[in-house]
Chimera marker file (.cmm) of the C-alpha trace (Angstrom):
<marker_set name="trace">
<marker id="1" x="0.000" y="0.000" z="0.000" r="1" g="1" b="0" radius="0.5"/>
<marker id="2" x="2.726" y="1.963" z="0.460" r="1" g="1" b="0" radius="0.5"/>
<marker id="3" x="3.543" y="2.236" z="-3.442" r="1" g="1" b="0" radius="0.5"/>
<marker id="4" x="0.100" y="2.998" z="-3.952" r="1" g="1" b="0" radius="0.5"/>
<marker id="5" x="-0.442" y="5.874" z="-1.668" r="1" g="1" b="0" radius="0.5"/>
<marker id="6" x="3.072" y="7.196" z="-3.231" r="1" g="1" b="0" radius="0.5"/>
<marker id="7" x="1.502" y="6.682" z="-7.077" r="1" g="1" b="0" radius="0.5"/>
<marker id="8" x="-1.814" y="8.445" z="-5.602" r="1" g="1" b="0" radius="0.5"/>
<marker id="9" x="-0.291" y="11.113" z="-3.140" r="1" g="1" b="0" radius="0.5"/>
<marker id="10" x="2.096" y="11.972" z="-6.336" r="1" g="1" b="0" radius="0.5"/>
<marker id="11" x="-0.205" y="11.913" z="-9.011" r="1" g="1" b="0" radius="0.5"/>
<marker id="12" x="-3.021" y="14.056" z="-6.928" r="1" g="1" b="0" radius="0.5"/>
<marker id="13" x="-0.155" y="16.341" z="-6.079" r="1" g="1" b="0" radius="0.5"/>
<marker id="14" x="0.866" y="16.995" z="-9.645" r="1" g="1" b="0" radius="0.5"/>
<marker id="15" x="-2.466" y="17.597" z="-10.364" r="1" g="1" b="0" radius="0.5"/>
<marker id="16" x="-2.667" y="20.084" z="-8.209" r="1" g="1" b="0" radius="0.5"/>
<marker id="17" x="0.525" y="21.730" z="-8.805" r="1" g="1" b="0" radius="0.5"/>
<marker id="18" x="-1.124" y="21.685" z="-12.925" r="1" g="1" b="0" radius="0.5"/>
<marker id="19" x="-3.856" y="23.044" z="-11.628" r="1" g="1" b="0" radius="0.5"/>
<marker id="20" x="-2.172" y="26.071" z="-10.149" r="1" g="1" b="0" radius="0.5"/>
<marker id="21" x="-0.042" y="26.901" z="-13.279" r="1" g="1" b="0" radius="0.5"/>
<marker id="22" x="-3.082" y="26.836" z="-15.399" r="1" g="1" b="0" radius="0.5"/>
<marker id="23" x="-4.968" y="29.314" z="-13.194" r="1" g="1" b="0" radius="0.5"/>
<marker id="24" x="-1.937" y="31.405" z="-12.599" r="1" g="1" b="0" radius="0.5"/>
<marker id="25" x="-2.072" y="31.644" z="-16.757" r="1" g="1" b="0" radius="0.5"/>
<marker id="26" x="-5.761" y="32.264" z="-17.075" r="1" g="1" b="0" radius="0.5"/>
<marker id="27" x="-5.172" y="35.070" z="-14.107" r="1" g="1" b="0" radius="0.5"/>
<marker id="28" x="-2.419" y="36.095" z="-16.348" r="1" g="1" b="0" radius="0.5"/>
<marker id="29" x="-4.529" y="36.143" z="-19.391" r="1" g="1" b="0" radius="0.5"/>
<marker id="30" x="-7.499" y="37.746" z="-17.913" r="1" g="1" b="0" radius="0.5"/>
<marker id="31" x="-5.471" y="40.664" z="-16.956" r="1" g="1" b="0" radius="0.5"/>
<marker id="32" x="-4.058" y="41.014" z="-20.035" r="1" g="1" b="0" radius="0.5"/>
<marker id="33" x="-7.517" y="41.509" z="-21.425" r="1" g="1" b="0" radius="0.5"/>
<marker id="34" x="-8.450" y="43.605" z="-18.345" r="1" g="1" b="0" radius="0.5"/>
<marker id="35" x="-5.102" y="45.804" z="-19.218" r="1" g="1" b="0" radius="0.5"/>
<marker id="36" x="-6.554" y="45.975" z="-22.975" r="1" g="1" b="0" radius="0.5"/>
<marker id="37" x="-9.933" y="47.251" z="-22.070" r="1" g="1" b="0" radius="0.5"/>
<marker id="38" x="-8.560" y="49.770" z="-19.663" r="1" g="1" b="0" radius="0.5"/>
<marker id="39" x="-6.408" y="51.320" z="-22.509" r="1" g="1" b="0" radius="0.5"/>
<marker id="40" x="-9.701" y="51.452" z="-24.507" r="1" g="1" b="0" radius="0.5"/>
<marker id="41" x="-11.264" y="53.005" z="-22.057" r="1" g="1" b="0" radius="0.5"/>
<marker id="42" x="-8.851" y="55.179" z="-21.154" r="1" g="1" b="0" radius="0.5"/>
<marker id="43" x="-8.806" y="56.030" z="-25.217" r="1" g="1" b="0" radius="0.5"/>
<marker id="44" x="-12.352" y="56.776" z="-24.925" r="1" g="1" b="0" radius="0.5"/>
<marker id="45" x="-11.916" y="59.426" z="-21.484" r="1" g="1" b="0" radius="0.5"/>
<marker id="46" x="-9.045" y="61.095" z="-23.576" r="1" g="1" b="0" radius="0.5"/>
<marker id="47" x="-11.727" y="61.413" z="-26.299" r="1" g="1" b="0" radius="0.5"/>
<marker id="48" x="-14.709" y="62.801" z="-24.217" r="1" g="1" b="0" radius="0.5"/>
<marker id="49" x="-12.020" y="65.351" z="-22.740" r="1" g="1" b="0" radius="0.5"/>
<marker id="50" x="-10.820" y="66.243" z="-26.273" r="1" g="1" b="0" radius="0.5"/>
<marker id="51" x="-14.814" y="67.084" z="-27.073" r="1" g="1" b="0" radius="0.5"/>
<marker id="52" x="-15.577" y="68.787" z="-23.460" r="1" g="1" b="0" radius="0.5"/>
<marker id="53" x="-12.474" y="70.833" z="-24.358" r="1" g="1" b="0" radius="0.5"/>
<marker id="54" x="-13.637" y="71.877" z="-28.118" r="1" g="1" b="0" radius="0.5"/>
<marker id="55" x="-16.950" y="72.121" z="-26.467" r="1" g="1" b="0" radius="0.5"/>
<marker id="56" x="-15.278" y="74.806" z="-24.007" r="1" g="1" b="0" radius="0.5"/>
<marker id="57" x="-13.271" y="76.415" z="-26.817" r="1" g="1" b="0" radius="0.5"/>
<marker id="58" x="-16.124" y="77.033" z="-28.809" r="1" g="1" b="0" radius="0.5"/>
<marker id="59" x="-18.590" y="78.461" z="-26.366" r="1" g="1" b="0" radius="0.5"/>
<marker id="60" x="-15.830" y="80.638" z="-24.979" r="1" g="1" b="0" radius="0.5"/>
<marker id="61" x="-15.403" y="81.703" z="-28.639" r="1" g="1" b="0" radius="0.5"/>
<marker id="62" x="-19.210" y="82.530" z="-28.653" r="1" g="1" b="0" radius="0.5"/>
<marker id="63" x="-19.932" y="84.123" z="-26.069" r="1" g="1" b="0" radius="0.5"/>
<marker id="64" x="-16.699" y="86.085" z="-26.006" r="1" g="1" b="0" radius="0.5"/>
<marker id="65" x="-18.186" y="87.457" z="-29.634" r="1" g="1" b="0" radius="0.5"/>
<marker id="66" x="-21.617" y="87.916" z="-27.815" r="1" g="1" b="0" radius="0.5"/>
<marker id="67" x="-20.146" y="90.030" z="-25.546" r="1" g="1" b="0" radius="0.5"/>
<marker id="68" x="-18.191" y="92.080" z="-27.868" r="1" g="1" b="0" radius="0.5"/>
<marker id="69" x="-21.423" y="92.685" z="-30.005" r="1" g="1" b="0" radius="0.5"/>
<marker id="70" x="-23.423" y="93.766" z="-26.808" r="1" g="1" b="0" radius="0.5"/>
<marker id="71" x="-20.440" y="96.091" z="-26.072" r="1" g="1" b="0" radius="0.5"/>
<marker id="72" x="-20.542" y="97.461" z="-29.375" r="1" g="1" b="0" radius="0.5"/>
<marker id="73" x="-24.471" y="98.007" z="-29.380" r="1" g="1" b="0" radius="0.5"/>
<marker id="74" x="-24.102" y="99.489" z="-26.004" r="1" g="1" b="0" radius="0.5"/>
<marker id="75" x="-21.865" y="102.063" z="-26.731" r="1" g="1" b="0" radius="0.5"/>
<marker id="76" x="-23.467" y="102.869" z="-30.033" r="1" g="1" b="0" radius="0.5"/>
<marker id="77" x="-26.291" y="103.213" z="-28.494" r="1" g="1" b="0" radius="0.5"/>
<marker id="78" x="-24.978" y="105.012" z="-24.959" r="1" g="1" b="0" radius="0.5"/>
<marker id="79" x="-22.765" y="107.470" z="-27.830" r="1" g="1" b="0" radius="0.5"/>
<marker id="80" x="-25.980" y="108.602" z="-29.941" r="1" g="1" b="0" radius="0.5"/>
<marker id="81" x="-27.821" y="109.009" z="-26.487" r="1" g="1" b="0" radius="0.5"/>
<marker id="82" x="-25.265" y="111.292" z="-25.070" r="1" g="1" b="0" radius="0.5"/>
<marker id="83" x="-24.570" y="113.035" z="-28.691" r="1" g="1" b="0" radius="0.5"/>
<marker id="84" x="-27.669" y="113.513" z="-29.022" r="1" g="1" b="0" radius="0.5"/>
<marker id="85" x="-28.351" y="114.858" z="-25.640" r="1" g="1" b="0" radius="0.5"/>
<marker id="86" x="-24.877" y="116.822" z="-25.939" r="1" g="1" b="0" radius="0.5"/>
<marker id="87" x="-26.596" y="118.668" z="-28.859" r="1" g="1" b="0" radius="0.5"/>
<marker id="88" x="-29.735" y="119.372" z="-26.888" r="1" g="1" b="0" radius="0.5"/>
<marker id="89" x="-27.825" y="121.200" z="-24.249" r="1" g="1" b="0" radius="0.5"/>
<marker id="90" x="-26.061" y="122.852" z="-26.791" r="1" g="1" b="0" radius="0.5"/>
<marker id="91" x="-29.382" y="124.267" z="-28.452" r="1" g="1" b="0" radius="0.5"/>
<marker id="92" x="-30.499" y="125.396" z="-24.920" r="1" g="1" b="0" radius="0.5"/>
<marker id="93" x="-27.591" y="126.805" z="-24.422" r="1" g="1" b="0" radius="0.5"/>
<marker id="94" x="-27.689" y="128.906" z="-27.631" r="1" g="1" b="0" radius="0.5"/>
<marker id="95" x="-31.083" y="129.564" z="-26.906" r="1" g="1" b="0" radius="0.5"/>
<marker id="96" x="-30.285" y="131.014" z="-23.342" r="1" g="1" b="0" radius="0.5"/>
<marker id="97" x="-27.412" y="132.771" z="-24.779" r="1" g="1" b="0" radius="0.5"/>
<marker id="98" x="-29.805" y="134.895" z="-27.408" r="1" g="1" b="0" radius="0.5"/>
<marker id="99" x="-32.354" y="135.324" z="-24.672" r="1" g="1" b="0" radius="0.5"/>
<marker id="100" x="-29.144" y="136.996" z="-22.665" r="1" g="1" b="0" radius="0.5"/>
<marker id="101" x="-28.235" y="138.936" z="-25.640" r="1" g="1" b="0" radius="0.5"/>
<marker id="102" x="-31.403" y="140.193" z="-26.241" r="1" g="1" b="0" radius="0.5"/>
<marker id="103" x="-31.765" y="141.363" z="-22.674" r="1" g="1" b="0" radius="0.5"/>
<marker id="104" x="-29.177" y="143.283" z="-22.411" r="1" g="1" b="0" radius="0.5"/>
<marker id="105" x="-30.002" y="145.239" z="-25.771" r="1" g="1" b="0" radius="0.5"/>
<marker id="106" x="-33.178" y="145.777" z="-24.035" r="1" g="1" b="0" radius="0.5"/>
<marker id="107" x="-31.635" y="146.934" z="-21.199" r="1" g="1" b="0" radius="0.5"/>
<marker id="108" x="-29.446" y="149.091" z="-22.873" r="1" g="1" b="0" radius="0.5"/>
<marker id="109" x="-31.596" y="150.686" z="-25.022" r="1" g="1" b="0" radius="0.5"/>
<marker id="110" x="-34.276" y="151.309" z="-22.017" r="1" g="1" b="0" radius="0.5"/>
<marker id="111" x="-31.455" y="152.279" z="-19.742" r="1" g="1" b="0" radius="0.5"/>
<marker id="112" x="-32.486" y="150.161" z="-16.869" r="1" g="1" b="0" radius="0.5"/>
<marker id="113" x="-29.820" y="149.042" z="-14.525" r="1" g="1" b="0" radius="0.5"/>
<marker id="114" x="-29.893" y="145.078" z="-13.737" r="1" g="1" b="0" radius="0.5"/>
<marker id="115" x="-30.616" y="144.164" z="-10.756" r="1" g="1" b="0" radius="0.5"/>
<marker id="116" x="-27.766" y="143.602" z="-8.383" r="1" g="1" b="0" radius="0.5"/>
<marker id="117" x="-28.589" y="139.706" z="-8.358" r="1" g="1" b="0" radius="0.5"/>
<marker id="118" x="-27.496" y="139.614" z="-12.054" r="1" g="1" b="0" radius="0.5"/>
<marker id="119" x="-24.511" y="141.037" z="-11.801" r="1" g="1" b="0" radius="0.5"/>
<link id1="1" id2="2" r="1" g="1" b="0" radius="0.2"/>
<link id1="2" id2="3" r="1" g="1" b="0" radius="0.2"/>
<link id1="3" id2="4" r="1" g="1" b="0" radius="0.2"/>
<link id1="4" id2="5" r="1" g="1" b="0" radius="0.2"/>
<link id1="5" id2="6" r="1" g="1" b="0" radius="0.2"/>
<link id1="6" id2="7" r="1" g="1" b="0" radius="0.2"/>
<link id1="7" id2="8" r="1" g="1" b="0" radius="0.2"/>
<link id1="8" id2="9" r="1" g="1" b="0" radius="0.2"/>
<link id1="9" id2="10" r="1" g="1" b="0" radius="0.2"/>
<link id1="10" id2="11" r="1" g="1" b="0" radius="0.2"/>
<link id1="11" id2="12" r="1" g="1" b="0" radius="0.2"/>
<link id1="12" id2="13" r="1" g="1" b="0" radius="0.2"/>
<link id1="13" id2="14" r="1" g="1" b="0" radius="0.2"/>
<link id1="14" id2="15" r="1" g="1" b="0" radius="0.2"/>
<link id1="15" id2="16" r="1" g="1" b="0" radius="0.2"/>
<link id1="16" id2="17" r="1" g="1" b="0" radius="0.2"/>
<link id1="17" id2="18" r="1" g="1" b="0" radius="0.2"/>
<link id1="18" id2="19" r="1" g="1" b="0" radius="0.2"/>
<link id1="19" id2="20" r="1" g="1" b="0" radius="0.2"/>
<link id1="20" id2="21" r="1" g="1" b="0" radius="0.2"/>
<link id1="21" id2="22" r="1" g="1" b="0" radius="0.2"/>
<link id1="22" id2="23" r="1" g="1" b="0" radius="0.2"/>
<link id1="23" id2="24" r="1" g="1" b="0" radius="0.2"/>
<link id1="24" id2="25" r="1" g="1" b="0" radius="0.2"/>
<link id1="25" id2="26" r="1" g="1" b="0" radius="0.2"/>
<link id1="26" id2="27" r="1" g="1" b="0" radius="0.2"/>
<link id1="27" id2="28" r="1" g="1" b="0" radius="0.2"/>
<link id1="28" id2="29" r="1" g="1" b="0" radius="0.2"/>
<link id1="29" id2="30" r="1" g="1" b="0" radius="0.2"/>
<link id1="30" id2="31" r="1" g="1" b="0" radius="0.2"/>
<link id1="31" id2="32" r="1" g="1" b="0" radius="0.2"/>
<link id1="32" id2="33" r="1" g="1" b="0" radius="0.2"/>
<link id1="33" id2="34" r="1" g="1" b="0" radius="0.2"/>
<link id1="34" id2="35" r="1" g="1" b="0" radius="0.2"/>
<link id1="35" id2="36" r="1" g="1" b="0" radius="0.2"/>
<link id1="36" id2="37" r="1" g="1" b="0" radius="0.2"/>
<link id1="37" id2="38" r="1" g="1" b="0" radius="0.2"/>
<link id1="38" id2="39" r="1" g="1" b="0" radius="0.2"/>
<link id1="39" id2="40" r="1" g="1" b="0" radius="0.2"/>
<link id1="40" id2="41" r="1" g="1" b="0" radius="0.2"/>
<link id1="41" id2="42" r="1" g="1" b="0" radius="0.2"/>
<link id1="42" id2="43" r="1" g="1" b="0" radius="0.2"/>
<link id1="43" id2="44" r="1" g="1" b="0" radius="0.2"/>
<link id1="44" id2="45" r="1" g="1" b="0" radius="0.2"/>
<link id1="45" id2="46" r="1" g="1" b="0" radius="0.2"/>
<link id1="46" id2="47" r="1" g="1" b="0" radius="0.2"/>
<link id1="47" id2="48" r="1" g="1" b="0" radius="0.2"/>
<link id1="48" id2="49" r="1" g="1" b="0" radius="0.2"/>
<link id1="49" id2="50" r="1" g="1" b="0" radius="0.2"/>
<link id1="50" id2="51" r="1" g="1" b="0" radius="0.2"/>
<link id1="51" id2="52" r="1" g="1" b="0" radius="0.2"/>
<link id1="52" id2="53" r="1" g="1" b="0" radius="0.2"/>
<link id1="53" id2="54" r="1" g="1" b="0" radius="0.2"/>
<link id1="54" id2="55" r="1" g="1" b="0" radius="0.2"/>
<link id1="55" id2="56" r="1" g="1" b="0" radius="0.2"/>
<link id1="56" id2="57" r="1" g="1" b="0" radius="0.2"/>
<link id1="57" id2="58" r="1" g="1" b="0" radius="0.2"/>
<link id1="58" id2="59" r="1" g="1" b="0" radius="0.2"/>
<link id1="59" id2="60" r="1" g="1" b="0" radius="0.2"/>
<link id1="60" id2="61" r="1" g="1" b="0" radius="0.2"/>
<link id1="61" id2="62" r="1" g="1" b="0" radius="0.2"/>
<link id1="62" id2="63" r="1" g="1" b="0" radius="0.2"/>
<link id1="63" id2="64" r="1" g="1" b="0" radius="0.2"/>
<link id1="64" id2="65" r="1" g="1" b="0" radius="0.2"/>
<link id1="65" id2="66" r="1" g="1" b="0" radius="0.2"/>
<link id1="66" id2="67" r="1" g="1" b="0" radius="0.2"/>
<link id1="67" id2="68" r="1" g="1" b="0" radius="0.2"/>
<link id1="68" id2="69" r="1" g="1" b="0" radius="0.2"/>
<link id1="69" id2="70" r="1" g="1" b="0" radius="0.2"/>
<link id1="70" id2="71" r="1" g="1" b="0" radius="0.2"/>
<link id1="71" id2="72" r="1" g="1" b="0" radius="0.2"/>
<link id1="72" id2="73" r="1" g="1" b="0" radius="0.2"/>
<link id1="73" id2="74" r="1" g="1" b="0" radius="0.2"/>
<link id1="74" id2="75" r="1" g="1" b="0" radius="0.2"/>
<link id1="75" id2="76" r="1" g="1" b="0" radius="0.2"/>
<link id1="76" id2="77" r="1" g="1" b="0" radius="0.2"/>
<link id1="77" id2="78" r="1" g="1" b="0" radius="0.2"/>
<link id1="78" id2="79" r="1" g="1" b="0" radius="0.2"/>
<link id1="79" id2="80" r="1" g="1" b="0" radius="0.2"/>
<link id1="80" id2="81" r="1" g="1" b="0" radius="0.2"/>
<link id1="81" id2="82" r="1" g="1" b="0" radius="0.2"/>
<link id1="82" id2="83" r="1" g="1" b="0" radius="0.2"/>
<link id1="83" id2="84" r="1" g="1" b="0" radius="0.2"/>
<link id1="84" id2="85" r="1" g="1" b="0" radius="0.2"/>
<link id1="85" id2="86" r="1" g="1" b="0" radius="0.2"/>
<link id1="86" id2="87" r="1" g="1" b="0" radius="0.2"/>
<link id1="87" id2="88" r="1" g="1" b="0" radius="0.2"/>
<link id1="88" id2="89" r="1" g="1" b="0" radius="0.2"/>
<link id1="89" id2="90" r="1" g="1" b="0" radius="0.2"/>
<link id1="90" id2="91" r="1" g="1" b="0" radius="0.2"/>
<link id1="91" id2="92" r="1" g="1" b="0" radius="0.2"/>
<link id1="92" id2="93" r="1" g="1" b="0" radius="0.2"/>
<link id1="93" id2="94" r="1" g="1" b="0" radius="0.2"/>
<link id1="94" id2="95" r="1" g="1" b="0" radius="0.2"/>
<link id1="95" id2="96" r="1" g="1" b="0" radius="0.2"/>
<link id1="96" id2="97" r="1" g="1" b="0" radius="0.2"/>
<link id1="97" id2="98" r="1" g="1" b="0" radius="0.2"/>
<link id1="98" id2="99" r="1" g="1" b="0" radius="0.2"/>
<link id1="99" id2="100" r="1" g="1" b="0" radius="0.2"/>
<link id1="100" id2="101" r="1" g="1" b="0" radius="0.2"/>
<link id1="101" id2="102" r="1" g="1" b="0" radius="0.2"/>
<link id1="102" id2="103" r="1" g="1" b="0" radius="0.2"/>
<link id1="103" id2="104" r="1" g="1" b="0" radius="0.2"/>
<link id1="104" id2="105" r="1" g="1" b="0" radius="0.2"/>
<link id1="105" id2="106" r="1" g="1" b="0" radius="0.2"/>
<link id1="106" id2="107" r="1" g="1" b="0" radius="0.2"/>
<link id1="107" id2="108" r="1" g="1" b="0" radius="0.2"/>
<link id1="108" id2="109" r="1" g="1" b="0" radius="0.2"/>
<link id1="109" id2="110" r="1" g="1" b="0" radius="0.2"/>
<link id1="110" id2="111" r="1" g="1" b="0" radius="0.2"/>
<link id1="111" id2="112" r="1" g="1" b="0" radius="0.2"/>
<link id1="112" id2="113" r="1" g="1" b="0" radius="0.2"/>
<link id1="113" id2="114" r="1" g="1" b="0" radius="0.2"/>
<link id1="114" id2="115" r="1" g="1" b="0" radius="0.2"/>
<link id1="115" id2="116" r="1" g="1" b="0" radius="0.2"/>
<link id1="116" id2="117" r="1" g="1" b="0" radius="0.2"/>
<link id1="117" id2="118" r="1" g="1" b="0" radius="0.2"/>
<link id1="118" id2="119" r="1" g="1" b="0" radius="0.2"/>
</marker_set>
């Protein structure tokens, strides 16, 4: 019995030691293919980051042109509005100016003295 428990002890041994080896390979070989799909992955992240940056570029671009229209209406806009109300001012003025004028021929003519609050 001896022999036999050798033969068996040895042969279930080597069996196991086969075993082993085989699933140290298919370990091996599953994280090869674990490896492989992270690089695809990691392929795809770099390629949604490419887009999200485009993506970014573009509405930067956008609404940085936006922005410079709005500025441009703005001022336009804010320029003829103070032009125009520059040359209002300027008619008033003109106006009072004349109406000063005018006055003082009056006054003048009449010979009336201002009053000391206008001089």
């Amino acid at each position: 019995m001896n022999a036999v428990s050798i033969t068996l002890i040895g042969v279930i041994g080597s069996g196991l030691i086969s075993a082993f080896f085989v699933m140290i390979r298919m370990m091996a070989s599953r994280f090869d293919r674990l490896e492989d799909k992270f690089e695809q992955f990691e392929d795809k992240v770099d390629g949604v980051v490419g887009e999200v940056h485009a993506l970014e570029i573009r509405l930067t671009d956008k609404f940085t042109g936006e922005l410079k229209n709005l500025e441009a209406r703005l001022t336009d806009k804010f320029t003829g509005a103070f032009k125009a109300q520059g040359e209002r001012i300027d008619r008033v003025y003109d106006v009072l100016r004349l109406h000063g004028e005018r006055l003082a021929r009056i006054e003048f003519k009449l010979d009336i003295d201002p009053p000391a609050e206008a001089a």
